[in-house]
C-alpha positions as CSV (number, residue, x, y, z in Angstrom):
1,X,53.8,95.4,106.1
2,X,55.8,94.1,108.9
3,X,57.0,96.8,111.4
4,X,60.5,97.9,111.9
5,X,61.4,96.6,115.5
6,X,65.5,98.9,116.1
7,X,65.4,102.2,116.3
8,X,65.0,104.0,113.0
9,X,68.5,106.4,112.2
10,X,67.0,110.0,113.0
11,X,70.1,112.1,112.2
12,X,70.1,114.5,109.4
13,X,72.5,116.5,108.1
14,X,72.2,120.0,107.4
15,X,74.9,121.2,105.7
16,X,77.8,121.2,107.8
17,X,75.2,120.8,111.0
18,X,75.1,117.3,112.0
19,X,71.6,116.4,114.2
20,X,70.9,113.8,116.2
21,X,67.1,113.9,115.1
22,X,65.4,116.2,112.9
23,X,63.4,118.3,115.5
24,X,64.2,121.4,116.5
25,X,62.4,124.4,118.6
26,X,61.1,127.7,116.7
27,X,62.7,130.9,118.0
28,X,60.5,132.9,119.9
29,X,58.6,130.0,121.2
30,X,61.3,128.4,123.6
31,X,62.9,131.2,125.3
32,X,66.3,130.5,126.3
33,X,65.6,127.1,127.0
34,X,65.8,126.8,130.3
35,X,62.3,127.8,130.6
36,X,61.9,123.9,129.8
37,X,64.3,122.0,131.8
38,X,61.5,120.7,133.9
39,X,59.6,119.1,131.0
40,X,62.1,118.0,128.5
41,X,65.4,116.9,127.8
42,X,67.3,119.7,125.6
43,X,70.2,117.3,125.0
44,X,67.8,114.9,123.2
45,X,66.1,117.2,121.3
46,X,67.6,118.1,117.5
47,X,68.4,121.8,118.6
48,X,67.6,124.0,120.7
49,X,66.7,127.4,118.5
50,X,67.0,130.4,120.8
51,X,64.7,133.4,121.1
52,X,65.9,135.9,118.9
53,X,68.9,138.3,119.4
54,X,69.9,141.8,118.6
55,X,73.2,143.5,119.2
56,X,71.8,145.8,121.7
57,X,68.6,144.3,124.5
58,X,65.2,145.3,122.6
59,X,62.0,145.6,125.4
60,X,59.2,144.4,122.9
61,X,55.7,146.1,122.1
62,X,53.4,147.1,124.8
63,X,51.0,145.1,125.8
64,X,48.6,143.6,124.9
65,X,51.1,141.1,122.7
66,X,49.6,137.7,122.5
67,X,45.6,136.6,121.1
68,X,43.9,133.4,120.7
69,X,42.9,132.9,117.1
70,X,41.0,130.0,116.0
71,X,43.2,127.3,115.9
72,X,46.2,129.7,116.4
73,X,47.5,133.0,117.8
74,X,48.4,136.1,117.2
75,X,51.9,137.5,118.8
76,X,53.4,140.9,118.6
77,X,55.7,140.7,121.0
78,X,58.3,143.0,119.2
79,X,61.4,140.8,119.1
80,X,62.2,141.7,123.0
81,X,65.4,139.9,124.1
82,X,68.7,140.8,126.0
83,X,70.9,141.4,124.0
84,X,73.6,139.5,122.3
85,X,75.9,140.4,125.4
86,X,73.6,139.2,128.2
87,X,73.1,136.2,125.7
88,X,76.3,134.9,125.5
89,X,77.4,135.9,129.2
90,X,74.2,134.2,130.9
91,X,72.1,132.5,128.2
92,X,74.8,129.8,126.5
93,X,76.6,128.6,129.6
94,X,73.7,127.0,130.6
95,X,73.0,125.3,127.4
96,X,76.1,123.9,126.9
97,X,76.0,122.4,130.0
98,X,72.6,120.7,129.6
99,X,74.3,119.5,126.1
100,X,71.9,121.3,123.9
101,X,72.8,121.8,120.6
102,X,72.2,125.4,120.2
103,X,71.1,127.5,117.1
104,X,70.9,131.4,117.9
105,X,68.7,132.9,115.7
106,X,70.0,136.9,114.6
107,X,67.7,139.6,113.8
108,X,69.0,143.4,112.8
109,X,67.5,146.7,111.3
110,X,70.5,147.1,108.9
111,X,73.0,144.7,107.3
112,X,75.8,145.8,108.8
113,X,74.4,145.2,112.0
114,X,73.8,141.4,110.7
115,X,77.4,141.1,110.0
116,X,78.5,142.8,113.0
117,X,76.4,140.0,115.1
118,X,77.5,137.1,113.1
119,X,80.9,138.1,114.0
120,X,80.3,138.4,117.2
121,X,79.4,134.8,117.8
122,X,82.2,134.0,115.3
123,X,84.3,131.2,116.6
124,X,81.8,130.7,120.3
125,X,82.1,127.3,121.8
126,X,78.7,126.1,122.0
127,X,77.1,127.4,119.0
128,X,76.6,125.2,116.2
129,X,74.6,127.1,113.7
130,X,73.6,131.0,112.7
131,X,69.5,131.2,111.9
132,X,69.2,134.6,110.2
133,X,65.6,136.4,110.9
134,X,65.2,138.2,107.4
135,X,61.3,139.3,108.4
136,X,62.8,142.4,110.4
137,X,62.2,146.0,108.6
138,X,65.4,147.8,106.6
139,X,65.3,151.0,108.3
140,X,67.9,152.4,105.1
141,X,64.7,151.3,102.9
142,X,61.8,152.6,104.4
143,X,61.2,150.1,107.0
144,X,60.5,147.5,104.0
145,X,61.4,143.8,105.3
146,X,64.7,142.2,104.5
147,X,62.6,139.2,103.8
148,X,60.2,140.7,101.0
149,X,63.0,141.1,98.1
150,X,65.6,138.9,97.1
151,X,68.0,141.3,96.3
152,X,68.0,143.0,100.0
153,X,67.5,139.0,101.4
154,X,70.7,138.2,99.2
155,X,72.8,141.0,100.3
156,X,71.8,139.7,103.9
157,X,73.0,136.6,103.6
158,X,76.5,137.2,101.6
159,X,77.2,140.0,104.9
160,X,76.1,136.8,107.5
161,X,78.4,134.3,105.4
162,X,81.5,136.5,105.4
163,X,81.8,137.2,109.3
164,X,80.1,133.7,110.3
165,X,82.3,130.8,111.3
166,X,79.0,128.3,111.9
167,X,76.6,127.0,108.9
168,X,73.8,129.6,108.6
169,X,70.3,128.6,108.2
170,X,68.4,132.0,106.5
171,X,64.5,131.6,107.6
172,X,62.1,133.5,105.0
173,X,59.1,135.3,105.4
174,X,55.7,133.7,104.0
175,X,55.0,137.2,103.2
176,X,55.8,137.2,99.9
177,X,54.5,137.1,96.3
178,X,57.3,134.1,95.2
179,X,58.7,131.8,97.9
180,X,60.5,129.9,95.9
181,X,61.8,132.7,94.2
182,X,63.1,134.2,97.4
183,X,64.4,130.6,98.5
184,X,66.7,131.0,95.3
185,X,68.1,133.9,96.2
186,X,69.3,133.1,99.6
187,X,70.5,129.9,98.7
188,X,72.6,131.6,95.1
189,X,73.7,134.1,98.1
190,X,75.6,131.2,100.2
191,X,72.5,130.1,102.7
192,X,73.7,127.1,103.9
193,X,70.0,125.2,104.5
194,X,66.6,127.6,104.6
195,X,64.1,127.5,107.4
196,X,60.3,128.7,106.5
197,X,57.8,129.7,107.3
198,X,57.7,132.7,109.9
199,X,54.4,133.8,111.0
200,X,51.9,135.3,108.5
201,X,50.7,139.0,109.3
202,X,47.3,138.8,110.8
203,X,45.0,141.2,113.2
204,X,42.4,140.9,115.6
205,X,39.7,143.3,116.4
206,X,37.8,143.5,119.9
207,X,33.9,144.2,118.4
208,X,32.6,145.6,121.6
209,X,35.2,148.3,122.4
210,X,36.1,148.7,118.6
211,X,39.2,148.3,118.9
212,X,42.5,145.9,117.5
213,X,43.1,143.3,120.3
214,X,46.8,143.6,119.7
215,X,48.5,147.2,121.0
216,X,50.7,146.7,118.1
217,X,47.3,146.4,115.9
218,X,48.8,143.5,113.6
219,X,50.9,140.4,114.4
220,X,52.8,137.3,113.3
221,X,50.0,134.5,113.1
222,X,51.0,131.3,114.0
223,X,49.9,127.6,115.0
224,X,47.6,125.2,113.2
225,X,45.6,127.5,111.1
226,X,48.9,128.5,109.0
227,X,50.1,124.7,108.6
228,X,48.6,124.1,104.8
229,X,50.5,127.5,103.8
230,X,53.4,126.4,105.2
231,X,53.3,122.6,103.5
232,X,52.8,124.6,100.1
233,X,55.6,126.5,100.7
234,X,57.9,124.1,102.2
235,X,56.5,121.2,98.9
236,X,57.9,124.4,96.6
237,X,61.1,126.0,98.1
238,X,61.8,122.1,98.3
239,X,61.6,121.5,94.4
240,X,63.7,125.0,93.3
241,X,67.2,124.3,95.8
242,X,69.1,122.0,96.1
243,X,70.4,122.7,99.8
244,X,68.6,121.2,102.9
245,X,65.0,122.4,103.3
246,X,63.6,122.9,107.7
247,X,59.7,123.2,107.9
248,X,57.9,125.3,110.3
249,X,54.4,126.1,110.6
250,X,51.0,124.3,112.9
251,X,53.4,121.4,113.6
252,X,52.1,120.0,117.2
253,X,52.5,115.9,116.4
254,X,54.5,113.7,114.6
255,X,51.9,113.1,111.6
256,X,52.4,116.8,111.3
257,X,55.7,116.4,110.9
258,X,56.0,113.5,108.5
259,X,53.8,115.6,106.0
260,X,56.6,118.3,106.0
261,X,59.1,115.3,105.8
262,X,57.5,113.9,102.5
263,X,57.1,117.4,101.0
264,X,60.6,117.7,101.2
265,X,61.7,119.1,104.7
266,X,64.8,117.2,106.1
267,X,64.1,119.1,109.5
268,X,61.5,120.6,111.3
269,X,60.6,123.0,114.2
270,X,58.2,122.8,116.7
271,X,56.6,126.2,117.4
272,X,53.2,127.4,119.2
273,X,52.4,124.1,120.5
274,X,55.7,124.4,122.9
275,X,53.1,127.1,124.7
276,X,50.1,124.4,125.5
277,X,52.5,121.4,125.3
278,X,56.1,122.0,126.8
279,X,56.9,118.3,126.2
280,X,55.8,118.6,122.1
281,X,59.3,118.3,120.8
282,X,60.0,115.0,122.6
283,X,56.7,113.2,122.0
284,X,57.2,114.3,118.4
285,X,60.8,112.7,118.5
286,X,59.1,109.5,120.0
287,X,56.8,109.9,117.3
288,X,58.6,110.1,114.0
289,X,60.7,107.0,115.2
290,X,57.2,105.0,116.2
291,X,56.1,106.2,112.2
292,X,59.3,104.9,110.5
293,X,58.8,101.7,112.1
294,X,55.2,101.1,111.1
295,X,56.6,101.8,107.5
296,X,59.6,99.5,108.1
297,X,61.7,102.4,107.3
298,X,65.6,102.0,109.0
299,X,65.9,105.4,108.6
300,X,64.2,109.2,108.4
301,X,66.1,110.2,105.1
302,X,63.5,106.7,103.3
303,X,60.8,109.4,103.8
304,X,62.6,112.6,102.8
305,X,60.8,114.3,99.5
306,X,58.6,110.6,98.9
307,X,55.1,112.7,98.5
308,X,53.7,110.4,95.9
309,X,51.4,112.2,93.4
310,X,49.8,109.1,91.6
């Protein structure tokens, strides 16, 4: 096979989101970006996916919030952010002018709280798509998660759509007894691409004192222990919608990211491995081109959905 010499075409679209590459940052694991202006270049990378906002500033669990896992970790830092206010009034001037394409990611306790945040960044300069957290707990059902029925995912999603002037991404929960199931729902519901997976539940317990190594006693496990999970998941919310598919989960290289490419991911974030390697997202950029090459591919959408089961 003779290798590719020009620069393979990296964009995707996503909907109505147009990328420059397919690599993106998971909330939660980037901050606000600026946290990584000295190691990377957040005009070059796909988009920059903010840590998570409320309406109102949340303070997070008590610590202790973070523990190593075996090839992962385990985070319970209680969705702490400032606020959608603070956000827009500090946060976003600063990304726009580092040219970051910037996806804030919503989270809420009840769906009218969804709506009433998706209007508030209705029509913002600066922010070119809505990533909907639907792992947070319906405090009108008991504290069960939006993202663990498709009927209370669906409702999310129609309430998002009808205030939101940006596309809107929907990320699911792995938590669940039928992904693709739940993929269906948000995308009948008007999801205009689907992000997955968010962190797994998972605990920790500290055998000399006898005690859970995580104040909040359980947390979202993430990193490259969770990977094969999320491949399966990605391979089958892939195969039951028809509208763009981003992969998340363990992905720290570019081969990582290629396997979530040929199970049928047209994008992908880069998580936990921001934390031990701030420059991840660009080397994986470097990466994926450097792959497509090798393959004498001219461009990333050759690759898209081409597993190959015989």
């Amino acid at each position: 096979m003779i290798e590719v010499k020009e620069q393979p075409d990296l964009r995707v679209q996503l909907g109505q989101l147009c990328l420059p590459n397919p690599v993106m940052t998971a909330s939660g694991t980037f901050g606000y970006g600026a946290e990584f202006v000295d190691f990377v270049d957040l005009s070059r990378i796909g988009a920059v996916i903010v840590k998570g906002i409320s309406f109102l500033p949340r303070p997070g669990n008590p610590p202790p919030r973070i523990v190593e896992t075996a090839s992962g970790m385990l985070n319970a830092i209680g969705l702490e952010n400032v606020g959608v206010d603070r956000f827009l009034r500090e946060k976003l001037p600063y990304l726009k002018r580092c040219g970051a394409r910037v996806v804030v990611n919503i989270l809420a306790d009840l769906v009218e709280e969804y709506a009433e945040l998706a209007g508030h960044f209705h029509g913002v300069d600066g922010i070119d798509a809505i990533e909907v957290n639907i792992s947070c707990p319906n405090v009108q059902k008991g504290g069960v998660a939006f993202g663990s029925d498709p009927l209370m995912a669906a409702t999310v999603v129609r309430a998002v759509k009808e205030r939101a002037s940006q596309p809107v991404i929907v990320k699911l929960s792995p938590n669940v007894t039928d992904i693709a199931c739940m993929g269906r729902a948000v995308a009948d519901a008007g999801a205009d691409a689907i992000s997955l997976i968010n962190t797994l539940i998972g605990m920790a317990v500290d055998i000399h004192q006898r005690k859970p190594k995580l104040a909040n006693i359980t947390g979202g496990l993430s990193g490259p222990a969770i990977k094969p999970i999320a491949l399966r998941m990605v391979w089958q919310v892939a195969q039951a919608v028809s509208i763009p598919v981003i992969g998340i989960g363990g992905i720290a290289t570019a081969e990582d990211a290629v396997e979530f490419f040929l199970a049928g991911a047209q994008a992908i974030q880069v998580g936990t491995a921001n934390f031990y390697n701030p420059r991840a997202t660009e080397e994986i950029i470097e990466g994926i081109a450097a792959y497509l090459r090798s393959q004498s591919e001219v461009s990333l959408t050759g690759i898209i959905g081409g597993l190959r089961y015989a």
